[in-house]
N, C-alpha and C positions, 0 to 999 in steps of 0.2 A: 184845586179848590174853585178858581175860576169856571173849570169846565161841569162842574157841580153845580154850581148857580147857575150856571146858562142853562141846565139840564133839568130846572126846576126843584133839583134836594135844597133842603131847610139849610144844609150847615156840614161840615167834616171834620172824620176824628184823625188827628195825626198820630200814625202808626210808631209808638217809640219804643215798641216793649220786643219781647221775644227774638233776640237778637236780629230785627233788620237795621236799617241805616241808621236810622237817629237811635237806637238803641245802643248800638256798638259805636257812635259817639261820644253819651252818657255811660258808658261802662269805665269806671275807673281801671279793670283789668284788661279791657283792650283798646282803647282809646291811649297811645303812647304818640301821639303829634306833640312835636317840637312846634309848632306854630298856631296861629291863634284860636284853631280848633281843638288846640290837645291843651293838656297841661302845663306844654311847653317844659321848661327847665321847673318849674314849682312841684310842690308836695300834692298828688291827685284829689289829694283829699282836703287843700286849703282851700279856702277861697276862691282864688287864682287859679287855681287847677280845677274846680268845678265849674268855675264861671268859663274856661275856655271849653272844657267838657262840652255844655247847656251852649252854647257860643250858635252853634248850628239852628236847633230847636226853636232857639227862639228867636232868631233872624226870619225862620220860617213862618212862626207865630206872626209876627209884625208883616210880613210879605202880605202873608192872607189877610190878615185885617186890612191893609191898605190897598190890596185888588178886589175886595169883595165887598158888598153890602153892609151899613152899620149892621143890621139885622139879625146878619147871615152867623149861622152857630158854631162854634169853633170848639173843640175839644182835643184832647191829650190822652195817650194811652199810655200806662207806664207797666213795666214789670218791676214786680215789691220785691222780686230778689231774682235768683237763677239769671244766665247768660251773659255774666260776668257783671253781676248789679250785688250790690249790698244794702239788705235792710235801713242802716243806719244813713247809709250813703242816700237811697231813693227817699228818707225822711226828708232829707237836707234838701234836693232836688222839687219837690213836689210843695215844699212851704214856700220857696223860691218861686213856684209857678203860678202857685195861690195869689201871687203880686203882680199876675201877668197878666193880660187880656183877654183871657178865655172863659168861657161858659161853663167848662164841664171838666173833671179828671176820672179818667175810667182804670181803677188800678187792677190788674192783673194778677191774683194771688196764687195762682193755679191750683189750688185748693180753698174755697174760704174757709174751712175748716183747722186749717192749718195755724199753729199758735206759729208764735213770735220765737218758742223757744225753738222750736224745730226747724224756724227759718233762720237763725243768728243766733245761736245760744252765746254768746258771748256778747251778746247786746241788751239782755234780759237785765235788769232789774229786779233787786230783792219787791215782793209781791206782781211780780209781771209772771211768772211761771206758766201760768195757763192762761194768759192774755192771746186772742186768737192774732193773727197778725195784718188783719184789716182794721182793726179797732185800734193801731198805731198809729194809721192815717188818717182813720175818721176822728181822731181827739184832735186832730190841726183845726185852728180856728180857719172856716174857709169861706165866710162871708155870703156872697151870693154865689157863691161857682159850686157846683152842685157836683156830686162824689160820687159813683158808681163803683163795684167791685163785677168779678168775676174771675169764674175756677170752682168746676165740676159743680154746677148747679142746675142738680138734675129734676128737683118735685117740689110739693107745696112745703117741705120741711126746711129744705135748703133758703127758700124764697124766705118764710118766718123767720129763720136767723141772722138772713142778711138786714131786713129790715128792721127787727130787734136790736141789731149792733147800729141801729142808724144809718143806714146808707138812705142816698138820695133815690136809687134807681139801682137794676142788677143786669148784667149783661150775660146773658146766656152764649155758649157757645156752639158746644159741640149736643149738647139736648135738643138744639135747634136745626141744628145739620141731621140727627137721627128723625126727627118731625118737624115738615115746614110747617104748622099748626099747632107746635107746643104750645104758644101761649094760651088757645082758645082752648087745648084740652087740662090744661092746668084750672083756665076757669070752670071747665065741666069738672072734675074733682069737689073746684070748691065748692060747686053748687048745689051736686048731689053728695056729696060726703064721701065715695067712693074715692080710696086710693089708688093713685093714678100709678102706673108700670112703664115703665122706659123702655124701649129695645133694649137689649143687651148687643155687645159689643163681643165678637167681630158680625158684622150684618154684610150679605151681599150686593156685587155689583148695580145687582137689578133692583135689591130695595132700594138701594138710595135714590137710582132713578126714577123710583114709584113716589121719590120726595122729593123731584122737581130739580136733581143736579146733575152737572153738565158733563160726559164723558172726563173731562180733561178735568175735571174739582174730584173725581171720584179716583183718577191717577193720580192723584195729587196725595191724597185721602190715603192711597193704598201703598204710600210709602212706610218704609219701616220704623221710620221717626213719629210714625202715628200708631206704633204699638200693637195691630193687631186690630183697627177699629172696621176695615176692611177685609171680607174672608174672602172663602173661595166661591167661584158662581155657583146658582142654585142650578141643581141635576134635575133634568126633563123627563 
């Protein structure tokens, strides 16, 4: 974060979702420390066991407020369920964080479309059935900390929903990895009325490099746990 501010960026989102480090901290399924970053000997799901969970997160939160600029922007990324996270768990997590000194929380839905039943049906409430499952954390009372979602937000229809459910801002992912200028051709859309078309998915090597990414993003890309979003090179 330090080396961000020196760098001249506004502010950093800490990575917590998608099983990296602080993710598989806050995972109640893989997070088994005996010591004061795990659960220890407690219920994962008490208090005491979330609060050792979160233990890491936000030691790190405070780190960067105290090495950085009052100013400087601070945000959280969470996954709303997948990679050993539970709907109900990431609720408890994320109103916890709502009390915490940050600017921003950017939830990770990997679908915004995705209800609640399909993410935790056994966490559904009689009339929640078709409640999408970003709209469980946008009902959090969150003060001034500002809520972002994302997950496959690909056109002007996706955008309309997310800000119809209330969100504060949308964070585009992999629409943006296909065009480094989505956002400017989403404005052309809205300006001409013209419905805007995505690449479709698997694209090659050499397109992505025609969008400004780095051999080694485009290895990275063309792994298998990316499903096919990298095909094979284009024939000469």
């Amino acid at each position: 974060a330090v080396r961000s501010q020196q760098a001249g960026f506004d502010g950093v989102e800490l990575h917590g979702a998608h099983g990296y480090v602080i993710c598989n901290f806050l995972s109640p399924e893989n997070n088994r420390r005996k010591d004061e970053y795990g659960p220890g000997d407690a219920d994962t799901f008490s208090e005491e066991g979330r609060a050792g969970r979160m233990r890491l997160l936000l030691e790190i939160i405070k780190g960067v407020r105290e090495a950085t600029q009052p100013d400087f922007i601070v945000g959280v990324r969470l996954s709303a369920e997948r990679f050993g996270m539970k709907v109900s768990d990431v609720l408890e997590i994320t109103r916890l964080l709502l009390n915490e000194p940050i600017d921003f929380l950017d939830i990770s839905c990997w679908d915004v479309r995705k209800t609640l039943k399909e993410a935790e049906p056994e966490f559904v409430k009689p009339g929640e059935e078709s409640m999408l499952l970003m709209d469980k954390f946008l009902a959090l009372p969150r003060g001034d900390i500002c809520m972002g979602v994302a997950g496959k937000i690909k056109n002007v229809e996706d955008i309309a929903l997310c800000f119809e459910h209330g969100v504060d801002f949308i964070l585009p992912g992999r629409a943006s990895i296909l065009e480094h200028d989505w956002p400017r051709k989403i404005e052309q859309s809205l300006t001409t009325g013209k419905p805007y078309m995505q690449p479709m998915n698997p694209v090659s090597p050499e397109y992505l490099a025609s969008q400004f990414l780095s051999p080694k993003f485009v290895e990275y890309l063309s792994a298998a746990r990316w499903n096919n979003f990298v095909g094979k090179e284009e024939e000469e």
